[in-house]
C-alpha positions in Angstrom: 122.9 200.3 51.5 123.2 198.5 54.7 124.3 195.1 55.0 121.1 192.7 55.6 121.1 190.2 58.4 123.1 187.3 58.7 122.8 183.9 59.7 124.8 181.8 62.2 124.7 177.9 62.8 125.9 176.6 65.8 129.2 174.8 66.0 130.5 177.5 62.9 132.9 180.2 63.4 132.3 182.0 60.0 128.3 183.2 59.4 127.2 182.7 56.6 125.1 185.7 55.1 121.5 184.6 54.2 121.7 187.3 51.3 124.1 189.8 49.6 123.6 192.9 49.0 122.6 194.6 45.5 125.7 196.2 45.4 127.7 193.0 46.1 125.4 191.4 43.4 126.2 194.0 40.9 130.0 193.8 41.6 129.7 189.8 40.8 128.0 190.6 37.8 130.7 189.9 35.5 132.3 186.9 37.9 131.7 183.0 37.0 128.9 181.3 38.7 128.2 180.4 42.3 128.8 177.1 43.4 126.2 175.5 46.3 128.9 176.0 49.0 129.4 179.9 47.8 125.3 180.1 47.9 123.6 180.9 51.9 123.0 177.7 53.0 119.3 178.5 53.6 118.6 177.8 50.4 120.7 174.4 50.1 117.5 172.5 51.2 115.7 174.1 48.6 117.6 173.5 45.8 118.5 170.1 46.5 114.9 169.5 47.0 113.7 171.7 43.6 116.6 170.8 41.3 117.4 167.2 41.9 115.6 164.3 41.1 116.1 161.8 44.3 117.9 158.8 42.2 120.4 161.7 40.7 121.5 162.6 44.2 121.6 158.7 45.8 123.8 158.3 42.8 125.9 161.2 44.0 126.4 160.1 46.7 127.0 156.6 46.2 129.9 158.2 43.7 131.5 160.1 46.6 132.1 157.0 48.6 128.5 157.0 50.8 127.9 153.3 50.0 125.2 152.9 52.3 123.1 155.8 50.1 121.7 152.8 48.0 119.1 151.7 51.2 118.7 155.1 53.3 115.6 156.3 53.1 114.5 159.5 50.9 114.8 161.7 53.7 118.0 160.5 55.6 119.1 161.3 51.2 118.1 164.4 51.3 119.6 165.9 54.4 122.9 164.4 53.7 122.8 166.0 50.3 122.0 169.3 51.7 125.0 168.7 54.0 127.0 168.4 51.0 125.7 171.0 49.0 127.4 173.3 51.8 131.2 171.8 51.5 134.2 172.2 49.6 134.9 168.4 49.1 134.9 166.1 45.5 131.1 165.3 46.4 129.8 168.6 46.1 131.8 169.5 43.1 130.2 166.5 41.9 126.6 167.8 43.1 127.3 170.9 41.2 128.5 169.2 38.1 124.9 167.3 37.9 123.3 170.3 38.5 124.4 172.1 35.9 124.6 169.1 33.5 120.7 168.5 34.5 119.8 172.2 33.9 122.5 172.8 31.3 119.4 174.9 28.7 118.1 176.8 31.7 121.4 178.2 32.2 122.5 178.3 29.0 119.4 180.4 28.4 120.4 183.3 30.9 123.0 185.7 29.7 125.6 186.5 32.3 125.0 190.5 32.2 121.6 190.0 32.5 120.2 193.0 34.6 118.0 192.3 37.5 115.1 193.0 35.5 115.9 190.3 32.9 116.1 187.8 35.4 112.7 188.9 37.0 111.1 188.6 33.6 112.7 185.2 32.8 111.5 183.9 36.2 108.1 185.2 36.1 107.7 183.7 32.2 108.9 180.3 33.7 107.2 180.2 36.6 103.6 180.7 34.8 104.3 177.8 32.7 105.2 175.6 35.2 109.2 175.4 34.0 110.3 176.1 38.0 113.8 173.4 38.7 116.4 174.6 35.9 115.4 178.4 36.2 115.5 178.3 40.2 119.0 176.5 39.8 120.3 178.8 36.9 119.0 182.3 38.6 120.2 180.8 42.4 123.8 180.4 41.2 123.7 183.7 38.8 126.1 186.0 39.5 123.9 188.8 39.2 121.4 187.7 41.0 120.5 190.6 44.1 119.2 189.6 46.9 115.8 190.9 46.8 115.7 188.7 43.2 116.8 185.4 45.2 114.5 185.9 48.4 111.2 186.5 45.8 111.8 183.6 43.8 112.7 181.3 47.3 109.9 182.4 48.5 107.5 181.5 45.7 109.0 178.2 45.5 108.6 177.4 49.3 104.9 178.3 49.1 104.7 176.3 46.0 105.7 173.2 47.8 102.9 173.7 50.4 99.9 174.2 47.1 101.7 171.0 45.3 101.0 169.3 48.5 97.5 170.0 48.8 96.5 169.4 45.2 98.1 166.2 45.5 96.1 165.0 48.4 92.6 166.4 46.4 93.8 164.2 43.3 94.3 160.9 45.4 90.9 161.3 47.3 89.2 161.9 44.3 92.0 158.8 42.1 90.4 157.0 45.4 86.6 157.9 44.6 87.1 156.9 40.5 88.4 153.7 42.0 85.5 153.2 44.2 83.4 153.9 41.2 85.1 151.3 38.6 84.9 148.5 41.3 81.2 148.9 42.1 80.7 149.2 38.1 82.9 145.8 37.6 80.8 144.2 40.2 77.4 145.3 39.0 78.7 144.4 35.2 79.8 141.0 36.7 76.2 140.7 38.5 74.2 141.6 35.2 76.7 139.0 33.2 75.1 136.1 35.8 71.6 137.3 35.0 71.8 137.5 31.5 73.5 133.8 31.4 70.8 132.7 33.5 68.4 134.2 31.2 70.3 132.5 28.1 70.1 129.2 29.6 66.3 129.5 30.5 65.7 130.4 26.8 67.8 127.5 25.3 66.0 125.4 27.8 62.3 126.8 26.6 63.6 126.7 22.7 64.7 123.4 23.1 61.1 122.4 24.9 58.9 124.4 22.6 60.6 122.0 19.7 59.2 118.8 21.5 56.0 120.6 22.0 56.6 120.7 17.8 57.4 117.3 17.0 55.1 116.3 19.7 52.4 118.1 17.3 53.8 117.0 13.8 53.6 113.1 15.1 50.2 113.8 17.0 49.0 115.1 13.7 50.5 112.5 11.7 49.1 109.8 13.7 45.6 111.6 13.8 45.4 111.8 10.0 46.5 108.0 9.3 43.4 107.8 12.2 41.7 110.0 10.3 42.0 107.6 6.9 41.5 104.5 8.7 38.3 105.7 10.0 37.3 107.0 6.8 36.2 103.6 6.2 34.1 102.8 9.4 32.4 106.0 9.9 30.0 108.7 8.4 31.8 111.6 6.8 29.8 114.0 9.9 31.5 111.9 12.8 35.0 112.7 11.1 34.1 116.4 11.1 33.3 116.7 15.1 36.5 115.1 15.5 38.6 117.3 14.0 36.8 119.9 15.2 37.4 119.1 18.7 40.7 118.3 18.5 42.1 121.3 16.6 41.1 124.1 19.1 43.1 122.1 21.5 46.1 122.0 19.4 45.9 125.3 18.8 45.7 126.9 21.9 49.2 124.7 23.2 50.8 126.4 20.3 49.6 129.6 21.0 50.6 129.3 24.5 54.3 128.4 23.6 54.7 131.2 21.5 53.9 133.6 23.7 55.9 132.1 26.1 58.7 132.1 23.9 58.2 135.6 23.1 58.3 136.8 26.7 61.7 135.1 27.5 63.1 136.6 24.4 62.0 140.0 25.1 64.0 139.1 28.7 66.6 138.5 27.0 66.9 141.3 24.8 66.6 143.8 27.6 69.2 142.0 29.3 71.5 141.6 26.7 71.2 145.4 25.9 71.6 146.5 30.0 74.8 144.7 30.1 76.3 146.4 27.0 75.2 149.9 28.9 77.1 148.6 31.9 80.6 147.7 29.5 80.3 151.1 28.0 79.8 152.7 31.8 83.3 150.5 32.6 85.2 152.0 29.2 83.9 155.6 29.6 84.7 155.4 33.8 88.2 153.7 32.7 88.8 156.1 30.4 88.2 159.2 33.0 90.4 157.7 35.2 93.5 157.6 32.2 92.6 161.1 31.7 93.0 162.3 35.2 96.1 160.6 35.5 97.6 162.2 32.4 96.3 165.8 33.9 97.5 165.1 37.0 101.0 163.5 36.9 103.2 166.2 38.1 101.8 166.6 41.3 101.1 163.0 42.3 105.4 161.7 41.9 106.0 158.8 44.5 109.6 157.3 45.1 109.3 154.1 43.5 111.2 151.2 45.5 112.4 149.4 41.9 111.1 148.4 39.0 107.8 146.9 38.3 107.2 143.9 35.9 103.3 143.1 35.3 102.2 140.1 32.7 99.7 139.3 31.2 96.5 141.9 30.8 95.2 143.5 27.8 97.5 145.2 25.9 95.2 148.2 24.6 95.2 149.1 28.5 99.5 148.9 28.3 99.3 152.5 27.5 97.2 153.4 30.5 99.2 150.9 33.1 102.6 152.8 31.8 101.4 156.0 32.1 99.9 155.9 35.9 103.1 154.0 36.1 105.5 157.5 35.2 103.0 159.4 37.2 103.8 157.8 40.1 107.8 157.6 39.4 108.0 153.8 38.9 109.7 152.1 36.2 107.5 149.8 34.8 107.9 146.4 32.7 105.2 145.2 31.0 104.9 141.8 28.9 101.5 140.0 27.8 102.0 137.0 29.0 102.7 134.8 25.9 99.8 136.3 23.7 102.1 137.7 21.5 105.7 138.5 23.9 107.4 135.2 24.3 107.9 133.3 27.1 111.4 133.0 27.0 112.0 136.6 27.8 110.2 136.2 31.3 113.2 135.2 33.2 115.3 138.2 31.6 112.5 140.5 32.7 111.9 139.1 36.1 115.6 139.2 36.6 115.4 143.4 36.4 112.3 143.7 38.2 111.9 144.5 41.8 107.8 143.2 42.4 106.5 141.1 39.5 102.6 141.7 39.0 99.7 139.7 37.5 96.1 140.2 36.5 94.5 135.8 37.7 92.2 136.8 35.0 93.9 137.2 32.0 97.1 135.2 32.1 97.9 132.1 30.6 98.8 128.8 33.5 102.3 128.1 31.5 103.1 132.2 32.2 102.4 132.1 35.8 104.4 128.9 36.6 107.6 130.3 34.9 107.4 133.9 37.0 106.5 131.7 40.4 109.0 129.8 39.7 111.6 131.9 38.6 110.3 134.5 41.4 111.2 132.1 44.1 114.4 130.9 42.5 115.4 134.8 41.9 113.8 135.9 45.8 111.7 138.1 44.2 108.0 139.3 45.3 104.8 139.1 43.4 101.7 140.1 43.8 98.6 138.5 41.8 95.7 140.7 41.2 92.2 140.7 40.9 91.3 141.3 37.3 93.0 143.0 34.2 91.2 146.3 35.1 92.7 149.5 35.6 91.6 149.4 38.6 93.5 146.5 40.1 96.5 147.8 39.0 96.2 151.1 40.0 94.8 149.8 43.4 98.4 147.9 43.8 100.7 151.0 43.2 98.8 153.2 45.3 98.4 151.0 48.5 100.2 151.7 51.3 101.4 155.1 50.5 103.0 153.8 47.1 103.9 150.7 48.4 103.3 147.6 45.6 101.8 145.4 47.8 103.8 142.5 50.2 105.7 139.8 49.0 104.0 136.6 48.4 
């Protein structure tokens, strides 16, 4: 079988062959695994990118003496890890330790003298359910891996990358639209809350008039019997008669006019009452989409996260949503109520490990938000108060500015 084309990089006096032969592969078979600098280095970007999470390699390579790793950016990381995937040195020996330590059951999985069949089937069986790092790592450095095997299996994780990409753009335009959708509803809920309170003062105002119009009545009538019996004496019994007669329609018809006033600003109130219980359960079912598609959608929304993440105060049957957006988006994520039932004295501790401190202005105690201002300056941290204990505020701050938490304050 003929030798397949190889690749040269400039400034390199050896090729390096992007892929071995079959028979090469079979005569490996039995040979101990590849390391990265024995693999082409075509696929060094790949693997480093697949295979490694990017805090494991900035912690390789702060180990092998690259002390400026900890503030370079993720993609100044990764090229210098794909550099070191392709020498000899005590940092890729390193690399290769955590690679195989991370994908330790993959491998482990994989029998040595597996034919290239095996592998096929083991790849195809972890690629449909979405089990793609340890395998690619476990069949890229198998010794019996041929090199039609290694170019399939490169290829479908390089196209891979391109669908996640996609997908994850269509799940933050439509995270973006659910957003939209929860603020309008918190602002119309907030609009029929007015209303309604309106509506409840009105009626308290008319309940509390309709009882003067009552005692009004009870003393009017009181003081027209004692009339009544003091001119009992001084007039015919016929004269009494028209008077009451008179006067009682009169009477009537202010009563009549009070209930039914009455009964019209109750009826208001009722239909407002009910319209704003619609609108909370429109707010819990449109909260509780938005948790959904978070938990369906995690894998292919991960963002670097820039440290961790302390939020206090909120309400803490929404804790489970806030920490689950959170691991979706690859931050680690603090939470503490505030005081409600997390005491105060652990604030410092906590604001000590976190990078941003964040705070719902709506549900937070005063004594809670001088200790993290306070300690937040003394410490040089950054906060970031937010509009309300939604989801929605929150989410609305880990998602602005490509991932960003929002600027200091």
């Amino acid at each position: 079988m003929p030798t397949l084309p190889r690749l040269t990089l400039p400034g390199l006096s050896n090729p390096t062959p992007i892929f071995t032969t079959n028979t090469q592969a079979q005569e490996r078979a039995n040979s101990q695994r590849l390391r990265t600098w024995d693999i082409a280095s075509t696929f060094h970007c790949s693997i480093i990118g697949t295979c490694l999470t990017t805090g494991e390699l900035r912690q390789i390579l702060l180990k092998s003496g690259q002390d400026d790793a900890r503030t370079t950016s993720d993609h100044a990381l990764h090229g210098r890890g794909v550099r070191l995937a392709g020498q000899r040195d005590q940092g890729a020996k390193m690399l290769n330790k955590a690679l195989d330590k991370r994908h330790e059951t993959s491998i482990k999985r994989i029998s040595r003298n597996a034919t290239e069949q095996e592998l096929r089937e083991i790849w195809r069986e972890s690629f449909d359910r979405g089990d793609i790092a340890g395998p690619y790592w476990a069949l890229m450095s198998h010794p019996g891996s041929s090199a039609g095997l290694i170019r399939d299996i490169f290829g479908e994780v390089h196209m891979l990358s391109h669908l996640v990409g996609s997908a994850s753009r269509l799940d933050i335009a439509r995270l973006t639209q659910l957003e939209k959708a929860l603020e309008q509803a918190h602002e119309k809920a907030a609009r029929q809350e007015q209303r309604l309170k309106a509506a409840a003062d009105e009626r308290i105002d008319q309940q509390h008039y309709i009882r003067q119009l009552e005692e009004r009545l009870i003393r009017a009538e009181a003081a027209a019997s004692a009339i009544q019996q003091a001119s009992t004496k001084r007039r015919p019994a016929p004269e009494r008669a028209e008077a009451e007669d008179t006067r009682a329609p009169h009477l009537g018809k202010q009563l009549a006019e009070m209930e039914e006033k009455h009964s019209v600003l109750q009826h208001a109130f009722d239909q407002l009452q009910d319209l704003n219980h619609a609108v909370l359960r429109e707010n819990k079912a449109l909260e509780t989409a938005i948790a959904a598609h978070l938990q369906t959608h995690a894998e292919s929304v991960k963002v670097p996260a820039n440290g961790p993440v302390l939020y206090v105060g909120g309400r803490r049957n929404l804790f489970d949503h806030l920490r689950a957006y959170a691991e979706s988006r690859n931050v680690d994520l603090l939470l503490h109520d505030g005081g409600m039932e997390d005491s105060t004295t652990l604030l410092p501790a906590l604001i000590g490990q976190a990078q941003t401190v964040l705070f719902p202005v709506d549900h937070i105690s005063h004594s809670a938000v001088g200790i993290l201002k306070r300690h937040c300056r003394e410490q040089g941290k950054s906060y970031l108060p937010l509009r309300s204990a939604g989801l929605a505020s929150f989410l609305a701050a880990l998602t602005g500015a490509g991932g960003a938490y929002g600027k200091p304050t």
